[in-house]
N, C-alpha and C positions, 0 to 999 in steps of 0.2 A: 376201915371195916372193923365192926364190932368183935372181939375176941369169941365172943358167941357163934357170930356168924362165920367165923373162922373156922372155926372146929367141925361147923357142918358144912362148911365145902370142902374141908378135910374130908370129914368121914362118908360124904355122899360120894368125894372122888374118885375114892376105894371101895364103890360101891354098896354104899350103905344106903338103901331107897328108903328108909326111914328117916333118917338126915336131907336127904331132898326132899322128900315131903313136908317135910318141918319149912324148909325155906320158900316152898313153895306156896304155902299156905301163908306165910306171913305178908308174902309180897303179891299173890294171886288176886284181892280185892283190887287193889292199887292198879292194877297191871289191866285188870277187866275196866275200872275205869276211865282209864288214859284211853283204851281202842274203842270203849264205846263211843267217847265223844269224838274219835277220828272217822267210824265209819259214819257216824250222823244218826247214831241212837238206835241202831239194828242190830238190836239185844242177841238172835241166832248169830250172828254173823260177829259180835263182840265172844259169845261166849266160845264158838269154834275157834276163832283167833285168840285166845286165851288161853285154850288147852294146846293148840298148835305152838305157840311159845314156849310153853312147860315142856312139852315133848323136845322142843329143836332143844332146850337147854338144857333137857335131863343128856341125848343125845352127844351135845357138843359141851359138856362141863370141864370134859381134859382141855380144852382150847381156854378155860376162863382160867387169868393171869393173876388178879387180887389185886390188879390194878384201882380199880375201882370196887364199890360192894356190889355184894351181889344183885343187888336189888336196881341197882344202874345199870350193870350187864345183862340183866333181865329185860329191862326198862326198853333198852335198847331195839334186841333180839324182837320186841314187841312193837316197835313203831317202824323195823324195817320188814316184818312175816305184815304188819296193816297197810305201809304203803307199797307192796308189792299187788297185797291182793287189792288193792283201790287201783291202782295201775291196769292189772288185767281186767278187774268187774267196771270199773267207773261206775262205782256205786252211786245212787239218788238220793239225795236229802229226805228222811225221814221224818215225822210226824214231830214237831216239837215237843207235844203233850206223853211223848215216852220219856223225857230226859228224867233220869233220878235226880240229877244235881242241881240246886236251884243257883244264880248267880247272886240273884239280889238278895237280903235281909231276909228271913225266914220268921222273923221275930214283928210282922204284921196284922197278927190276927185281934189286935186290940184297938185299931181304924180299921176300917172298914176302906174306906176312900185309898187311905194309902194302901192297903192290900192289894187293891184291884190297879192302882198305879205299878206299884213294884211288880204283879205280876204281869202288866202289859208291857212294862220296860225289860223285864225277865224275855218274853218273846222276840221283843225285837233286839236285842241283844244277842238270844240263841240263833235267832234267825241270821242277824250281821255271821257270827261267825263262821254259820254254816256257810255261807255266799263267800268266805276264804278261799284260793286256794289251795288245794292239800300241802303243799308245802309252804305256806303262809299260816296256815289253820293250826300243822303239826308244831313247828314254833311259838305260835301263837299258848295253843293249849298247852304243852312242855311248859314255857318259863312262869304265863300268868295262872294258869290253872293249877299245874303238877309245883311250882314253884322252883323248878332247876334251874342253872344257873346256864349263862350264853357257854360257858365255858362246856360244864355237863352236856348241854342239848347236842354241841359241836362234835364231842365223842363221840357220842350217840348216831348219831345223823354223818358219822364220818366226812365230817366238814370243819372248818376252820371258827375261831368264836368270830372273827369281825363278820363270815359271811354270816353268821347266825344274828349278830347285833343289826343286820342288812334287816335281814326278813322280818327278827320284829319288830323292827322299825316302821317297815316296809303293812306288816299286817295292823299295828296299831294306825296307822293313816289310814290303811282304808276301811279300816272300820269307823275313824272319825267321819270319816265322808259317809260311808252308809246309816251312821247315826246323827249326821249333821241336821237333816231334817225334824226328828225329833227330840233334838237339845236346844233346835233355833226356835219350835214353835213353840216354848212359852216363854221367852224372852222378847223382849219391845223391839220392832224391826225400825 
């Protein structure tokens, strides 16, 4: 944890709400991102889940150890307040043309052809993931999206890193099979 970020979970401890605000805001973008792509792009329901996280951890900050930063025990608090509420709503896959995040290349607008390629592969990519399981999806988005490590995800997810090497293992396969169709058709059968 950054000596920075030290001081303001010091001084937010001792109830300095200026100090949580400061952490909160550093890590609040990040945090909105990660749930938006868990609930499947339902911006209301990303941005409630959002604020519900800041609240449980302004809430429960005497329970946070320095074990990790803050921004992982954030991190956390946030993928178990999303699959709790996907657990009660069993939320539906939302419109793919909400996602802010692209996956493929952004840097297409000088073909034309490859544009329209990268964003049909973009679709069916978003689409693969959403056809995850939530706990395949969560994994999934954690290690390759967010970039953490099996190890972090496993804190996180209060699970062990080999079950987390399981699942995204587990989710990279079946998203090879849901993208096999369109990686074999332009190849020579």
């Amino acid at each position: 944890m950054l000596e920075d970020e030290r001081s303001l979970v010091a001084a937010a401890k001792q109830g300095d709400r200026h100090a949580f605000e400061m952490l909160a805001e550093r890590c609040a973008p990040r945090i909105y991102s990660l749930v938006y792509r868990m609930v499947r792009g339902r911006r209301e329901e990303a941005e409630d889940l959002t604020q519900e996280t800041l609240l449980r951890a302004y809430a429960s900050l005497s329970s946070f150890r320095g074990d990790s930063s803050f921004y992982t025990w954030l991190h956390r608090i946030a993928v178990n307040q999303t699959l709790n509420r996907l657990d009660r709503k069993n939320l539906i896959a939302a419109s793919l043309e909400h996602h802010p995040r692209e996956v493929a290349d952004r840097d297409v607008c000088a073909q034309p052809l490859a544009a329209l390629q990268g964003s049909e592969l973009r679709q069916v990519l978003e689409t693969a993931i959403l056809r995850l399981s939530d706990s395949l999806r969560v994994v999934f988005v954690l290690r390759e999206l967010e970039g953490l490590s099996h190890d972090e995800i496993a804190r996180m997810l209060d699970s062990n890193s080999q079950a987390i090497r399981v699942r995204h293992h587990r989710a990279k396969k079946e998203l090879m099979e849901l993208l096999a169709p369109y990686v074999l058709e332009g190849q020579p059968r």
